[in-house]
C-alpha positions as CSV (number, residue, x, y, z in Angstrom):
1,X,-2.3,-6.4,-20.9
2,X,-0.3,-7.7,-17.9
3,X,-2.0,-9.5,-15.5
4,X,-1.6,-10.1,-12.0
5,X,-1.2,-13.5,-11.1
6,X,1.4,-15.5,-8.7
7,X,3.7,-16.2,-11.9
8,X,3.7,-12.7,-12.4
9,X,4.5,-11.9,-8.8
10,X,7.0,-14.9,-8.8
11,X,8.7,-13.7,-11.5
12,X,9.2,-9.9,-10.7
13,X,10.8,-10.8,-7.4
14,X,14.0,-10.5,-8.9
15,X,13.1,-6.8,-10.7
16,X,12.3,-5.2,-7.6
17,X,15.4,-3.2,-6.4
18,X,17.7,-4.7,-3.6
19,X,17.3,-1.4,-1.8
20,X,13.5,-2.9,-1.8
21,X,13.3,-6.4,-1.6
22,X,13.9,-8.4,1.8
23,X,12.6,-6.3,4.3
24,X,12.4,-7.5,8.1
25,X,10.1,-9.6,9.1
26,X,9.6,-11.5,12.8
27,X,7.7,-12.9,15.1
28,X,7.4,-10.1,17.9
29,X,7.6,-10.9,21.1
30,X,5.7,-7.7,22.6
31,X,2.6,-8.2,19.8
32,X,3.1,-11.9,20.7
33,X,2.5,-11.1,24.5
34,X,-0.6,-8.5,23.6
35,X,-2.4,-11.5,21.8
36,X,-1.4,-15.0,23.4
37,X,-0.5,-15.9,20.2
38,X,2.6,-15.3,17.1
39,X,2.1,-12.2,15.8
40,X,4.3,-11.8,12.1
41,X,5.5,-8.7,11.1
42,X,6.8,-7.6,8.2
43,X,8.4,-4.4,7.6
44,X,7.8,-2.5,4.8
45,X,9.5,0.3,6.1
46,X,12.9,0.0,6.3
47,X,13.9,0.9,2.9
48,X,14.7,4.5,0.8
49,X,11.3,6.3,0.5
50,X,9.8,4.5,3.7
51,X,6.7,2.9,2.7
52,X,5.8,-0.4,0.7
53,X,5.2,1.6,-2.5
54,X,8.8,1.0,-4.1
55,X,8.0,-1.9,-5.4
56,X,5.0,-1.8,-7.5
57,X,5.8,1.6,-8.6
58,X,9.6,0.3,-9.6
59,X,8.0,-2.4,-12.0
60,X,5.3,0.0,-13.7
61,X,7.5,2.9,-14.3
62,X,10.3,0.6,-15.8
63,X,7.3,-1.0,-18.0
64,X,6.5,1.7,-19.4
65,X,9.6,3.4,-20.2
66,X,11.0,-0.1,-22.0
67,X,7.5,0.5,-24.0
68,X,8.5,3.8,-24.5
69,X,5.1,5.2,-23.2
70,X,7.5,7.6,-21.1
71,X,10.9,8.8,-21.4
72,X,12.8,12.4,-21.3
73,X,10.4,14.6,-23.2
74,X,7.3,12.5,-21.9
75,X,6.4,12.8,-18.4
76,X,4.3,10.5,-15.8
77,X,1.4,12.1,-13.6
78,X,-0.5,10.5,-10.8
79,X,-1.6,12.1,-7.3
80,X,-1.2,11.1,-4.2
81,X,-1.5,11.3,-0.6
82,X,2.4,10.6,-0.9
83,X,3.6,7.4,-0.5
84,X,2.8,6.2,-4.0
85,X,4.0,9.6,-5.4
86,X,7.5,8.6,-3.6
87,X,7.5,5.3,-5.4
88,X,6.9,6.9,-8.0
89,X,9.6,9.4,-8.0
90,X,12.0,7.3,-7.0
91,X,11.7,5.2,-9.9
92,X,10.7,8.0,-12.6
93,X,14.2,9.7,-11.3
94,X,16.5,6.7,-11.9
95,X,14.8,6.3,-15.8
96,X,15.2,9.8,-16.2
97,X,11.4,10.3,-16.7
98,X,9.7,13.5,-15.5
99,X,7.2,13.5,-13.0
100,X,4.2,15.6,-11.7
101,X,2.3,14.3,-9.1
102,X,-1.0,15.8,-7.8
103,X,-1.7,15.9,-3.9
104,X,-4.3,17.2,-1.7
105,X,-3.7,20.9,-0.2
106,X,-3.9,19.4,3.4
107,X,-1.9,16.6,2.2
108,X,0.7,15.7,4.5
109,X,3.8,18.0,4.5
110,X,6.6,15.9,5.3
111,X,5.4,13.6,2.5
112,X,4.7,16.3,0.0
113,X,8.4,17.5,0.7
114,X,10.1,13.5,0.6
115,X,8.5,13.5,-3.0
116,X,10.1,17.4,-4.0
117,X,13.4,16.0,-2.7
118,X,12.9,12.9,-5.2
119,X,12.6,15.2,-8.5
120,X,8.9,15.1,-8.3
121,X,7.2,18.7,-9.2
122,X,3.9,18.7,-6.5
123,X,1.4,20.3,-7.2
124,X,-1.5,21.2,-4.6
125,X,-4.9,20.7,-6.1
126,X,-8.2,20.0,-4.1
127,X,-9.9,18.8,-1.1
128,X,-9.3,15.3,-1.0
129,X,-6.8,12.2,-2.8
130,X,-9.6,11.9,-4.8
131,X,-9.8,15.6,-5.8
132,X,-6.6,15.4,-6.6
133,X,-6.4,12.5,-8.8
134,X,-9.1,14.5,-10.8
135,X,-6.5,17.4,-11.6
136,X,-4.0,15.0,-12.2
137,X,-6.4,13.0,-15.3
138,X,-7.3,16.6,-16.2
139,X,-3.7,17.9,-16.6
140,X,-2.5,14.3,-18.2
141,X,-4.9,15.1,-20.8
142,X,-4.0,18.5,-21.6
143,X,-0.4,17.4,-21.4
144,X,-0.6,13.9,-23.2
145,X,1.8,12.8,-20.5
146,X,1.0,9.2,-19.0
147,X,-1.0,9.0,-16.2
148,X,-0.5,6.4,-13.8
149,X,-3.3,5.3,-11.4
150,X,-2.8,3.5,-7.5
151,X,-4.4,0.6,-7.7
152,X,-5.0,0.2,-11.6
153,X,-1.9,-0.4,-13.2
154,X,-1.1,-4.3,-12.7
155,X,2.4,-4.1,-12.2
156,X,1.8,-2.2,-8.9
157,X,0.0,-5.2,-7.5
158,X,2.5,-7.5,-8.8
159,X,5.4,-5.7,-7.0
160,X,3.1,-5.5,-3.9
161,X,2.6,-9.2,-4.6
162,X,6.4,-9.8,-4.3
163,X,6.5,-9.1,-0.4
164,X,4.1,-12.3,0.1
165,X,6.6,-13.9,-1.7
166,X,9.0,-13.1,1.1
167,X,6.6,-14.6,3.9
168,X,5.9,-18.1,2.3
169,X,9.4,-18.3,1.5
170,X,10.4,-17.5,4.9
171,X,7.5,-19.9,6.4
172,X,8.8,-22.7,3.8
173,X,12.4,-22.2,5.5
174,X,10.6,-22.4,8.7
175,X,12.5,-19.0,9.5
176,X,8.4,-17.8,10.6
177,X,5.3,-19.4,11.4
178,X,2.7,-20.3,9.1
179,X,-0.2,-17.6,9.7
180,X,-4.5,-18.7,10.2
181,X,-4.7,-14.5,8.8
182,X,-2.7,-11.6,7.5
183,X,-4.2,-8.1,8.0
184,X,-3.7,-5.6,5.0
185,X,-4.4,-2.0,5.4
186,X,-6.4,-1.1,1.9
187,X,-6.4,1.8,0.4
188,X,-6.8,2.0,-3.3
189,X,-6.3,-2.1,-3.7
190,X,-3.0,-2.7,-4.8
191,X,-1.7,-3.9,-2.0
192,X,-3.9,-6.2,-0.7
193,X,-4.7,-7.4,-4.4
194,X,-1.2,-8.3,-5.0
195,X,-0.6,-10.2,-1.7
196,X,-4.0,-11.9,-1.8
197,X,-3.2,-12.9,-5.0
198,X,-0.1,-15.1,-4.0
199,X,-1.3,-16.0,-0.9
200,X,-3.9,-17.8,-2.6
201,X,-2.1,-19.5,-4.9
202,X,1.0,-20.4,-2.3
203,X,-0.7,-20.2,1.2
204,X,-4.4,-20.6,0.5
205,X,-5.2,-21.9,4.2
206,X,-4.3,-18.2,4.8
207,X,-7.0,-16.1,5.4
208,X,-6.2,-12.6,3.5
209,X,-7.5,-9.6,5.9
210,X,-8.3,-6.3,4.1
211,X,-8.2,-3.2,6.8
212,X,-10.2,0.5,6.4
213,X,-10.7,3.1,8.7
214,X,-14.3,4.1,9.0
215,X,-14.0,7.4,8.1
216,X,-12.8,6.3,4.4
217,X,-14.8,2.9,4.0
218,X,-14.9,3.3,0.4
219,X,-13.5,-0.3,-0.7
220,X,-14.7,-2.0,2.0
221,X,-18.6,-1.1,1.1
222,X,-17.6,-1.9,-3.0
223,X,-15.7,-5.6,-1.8
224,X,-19.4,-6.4,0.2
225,X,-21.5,-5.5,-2.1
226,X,-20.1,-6.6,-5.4
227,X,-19.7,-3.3,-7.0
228,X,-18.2,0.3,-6.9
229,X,-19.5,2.2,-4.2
230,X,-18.5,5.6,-4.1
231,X,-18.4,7.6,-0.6
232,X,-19.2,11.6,-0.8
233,X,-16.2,12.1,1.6
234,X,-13.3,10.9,3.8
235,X,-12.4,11.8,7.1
236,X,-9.5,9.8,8.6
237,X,-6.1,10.2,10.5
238,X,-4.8,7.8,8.1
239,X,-4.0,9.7,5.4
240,X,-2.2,7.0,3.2
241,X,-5.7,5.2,3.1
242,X,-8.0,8.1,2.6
243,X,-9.8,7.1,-0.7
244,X,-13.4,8.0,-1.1
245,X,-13.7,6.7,-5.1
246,X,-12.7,2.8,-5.6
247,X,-10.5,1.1,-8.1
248,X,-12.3,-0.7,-10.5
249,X,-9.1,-3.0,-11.5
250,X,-8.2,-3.5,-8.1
251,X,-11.9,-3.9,-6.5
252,X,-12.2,-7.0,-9.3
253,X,-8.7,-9.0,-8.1
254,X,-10.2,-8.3,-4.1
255,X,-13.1,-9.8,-5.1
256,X,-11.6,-13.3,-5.8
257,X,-8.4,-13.6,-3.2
258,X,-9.7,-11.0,-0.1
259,X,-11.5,-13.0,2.8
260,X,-13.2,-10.3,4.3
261,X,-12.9,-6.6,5.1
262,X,-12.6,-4.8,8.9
263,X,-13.6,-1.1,9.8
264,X,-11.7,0.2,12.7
265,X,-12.4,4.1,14.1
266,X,-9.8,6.9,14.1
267,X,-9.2,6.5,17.8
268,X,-8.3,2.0,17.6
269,X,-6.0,3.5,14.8
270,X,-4.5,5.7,17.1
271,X,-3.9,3.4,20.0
272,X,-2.5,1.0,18.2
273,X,-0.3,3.6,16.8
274,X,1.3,4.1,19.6
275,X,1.6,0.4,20.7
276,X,3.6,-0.4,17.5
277,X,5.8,2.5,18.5
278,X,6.4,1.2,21.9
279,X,7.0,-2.2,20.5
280,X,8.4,-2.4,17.1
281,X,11.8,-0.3,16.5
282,X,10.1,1.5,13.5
283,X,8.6,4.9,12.9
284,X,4.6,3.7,12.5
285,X,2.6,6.1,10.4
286,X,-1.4,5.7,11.1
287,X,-2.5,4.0,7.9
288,X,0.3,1.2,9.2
289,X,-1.4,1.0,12.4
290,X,-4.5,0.1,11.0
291,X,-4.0,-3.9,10.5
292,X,-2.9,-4.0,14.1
293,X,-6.1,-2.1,15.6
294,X,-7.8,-4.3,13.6
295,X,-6.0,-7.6,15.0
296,X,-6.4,-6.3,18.5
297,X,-10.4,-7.7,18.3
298,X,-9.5,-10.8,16.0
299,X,-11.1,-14.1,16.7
300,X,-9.3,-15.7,19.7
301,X,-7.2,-18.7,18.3
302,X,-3.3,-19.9,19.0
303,X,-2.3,-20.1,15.7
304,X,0.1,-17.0,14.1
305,X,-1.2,-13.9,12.5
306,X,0.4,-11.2,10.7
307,X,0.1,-8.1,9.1
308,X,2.5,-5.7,7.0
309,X,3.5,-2.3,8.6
310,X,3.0,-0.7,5.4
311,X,5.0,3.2,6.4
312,X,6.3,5.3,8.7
313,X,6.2,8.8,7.4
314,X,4.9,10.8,9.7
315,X,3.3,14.6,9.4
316,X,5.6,17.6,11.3
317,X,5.0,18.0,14.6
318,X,2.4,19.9,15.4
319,X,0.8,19.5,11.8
């Protein structure tokens, strides 16, 4: 089996898509003036589908169609909350691999629609994300199509992995600071198990920063403790990390490259929302904003932080 490791993650930089690879990334001069200190963005946002998922879910899709675990007559499933299903369609479209993807029934509508538009069949199933992904194993086994799981299938780390590539390359070129901390918004793992991963191979004086909202603490309780910790529920504004059932796969790479994990409430999430809209010139969805509300009570120092601003697909109005 694949593992994630920086030579994986410095090998697939090349795989990921152009329309993927290279986002922006900056020191901000607003964040900068909020702190007293850098602040490093990097934009994982400005590219087709709007969220970091492209990546990861580019690499595992094209794995498993050159293994021929997928193809034309045999279909992916996963669920989502609907970035990941994105990434996923995206990719499953340009292999010409079909693609249900499982989702919530209060899942968010403009996301649910983005994945319709990118071939995915949606299919509304449950309470939760973690509801969903139950209907999604259920109907991959009834189907014997492929299911693919957030957080467990290595390649997605590794893509994630590629956009801490980007930052110590850019620090090497001195086009950005060297950071004491990056802040990761955590959802099912992938992310932050990809970018730890590098970080602590290329950057290890950089402390890796995992980021929950307390309503969905899930990973958080499991990274503390040493083992899965399930929560009975989620309630959070930030849907995209809304996970009450941990990744074992991803929960085991955390424990070796994550630092520490931060809680921050519903209403830091939403303040800091709206800073990043009033200083960054990117749509900010609330599971982006969640690293920065988390920043905003980091230890003083003068040294550069950063964080990714993982999406910016937002609900309807009024939703």
């Amino acid at each position: 089996m694949t593992e994630v490791s920086a030579e994986a993650i410095r090998a697939a930089v090349e795989r990921v898509p152009a329309a993927f690879r290279a986002m922006p990334q900056f020191v901000s001069e607003p964040l900068r003036a909020a702190l007293g200190r850098p602040v490093v963005v990097m934009a994982e946002s400005a590219n087709p589908i709007g969220c970091f998922k492209g990546r990861g879910t580019w690499l595992a899709v094209e794995a498993l169609a050159a293994a021929g675990e997928v193809g034309e007559r045999s279909g992916l499933v996963a669920a989502s909350a609907g970035n990941f299903g994105q990434g996923v369609a995206y990719a499953a479209r340009a292999h010409r691999v079909p693609f249900v993807v499982f989702a919530a029934r209060n899942a968010n509508a403009a996301k649910v629609a983005a994945m319709r538009r990118l071939g995915a069949e949606v299919r509304l199933a449950g309470e939760d994300f973690d509801a969903a992904r139950e209907a999604a194993a259920e109907y991959a086994a009834r189907s014997g199509w492929r299911l693919i799981i957030d957080g467990q299938d290595p390649h997605i780390a590794i893509g994630a992995g590629t956009m801490a590539v980007e930052l110590t390359d850019a620090v090497e070129r001195r086009d950005l600071p060297s950071m004491d901390a990056l802040y990761v918004p955590v959802g099912n793992g992938a992310l932050i198990a990809g970018v730890g991963t590098w970080l602590k191979a290329a950057a290890p004086a950089t402390r890796v920063i995992g980021v929950q909202a307390t309503g969905a603490p899930a990973m958080t309780y499991s990274w503390r403790e040493g083992r899965a910790i399930e929560t009975p529920t989620v309630e959070t504004v930030a849907d995209g990390i809304a996970a009450r059932v941990p990744v074992a796969e991803a929960l085991a790479i955390m424990r070796r490259c994550v630092d520490d994990m931060v809680l921050v409430d519903d209403d830091a999430i939403v303040a800091a929302q709206r800073e990043l809209t009033a200083a960054l010139p990117f749509t900010v969805e609330p599971s982006a904003a969640a690293a920065w509300a988390a920043m905003r009570n980091a230890p003083a120092g003068a040294g550069a932080i950063g964080f990714i601003l993982t999406g910016g697909n937002l609900p309807p109005p009024g939703d």
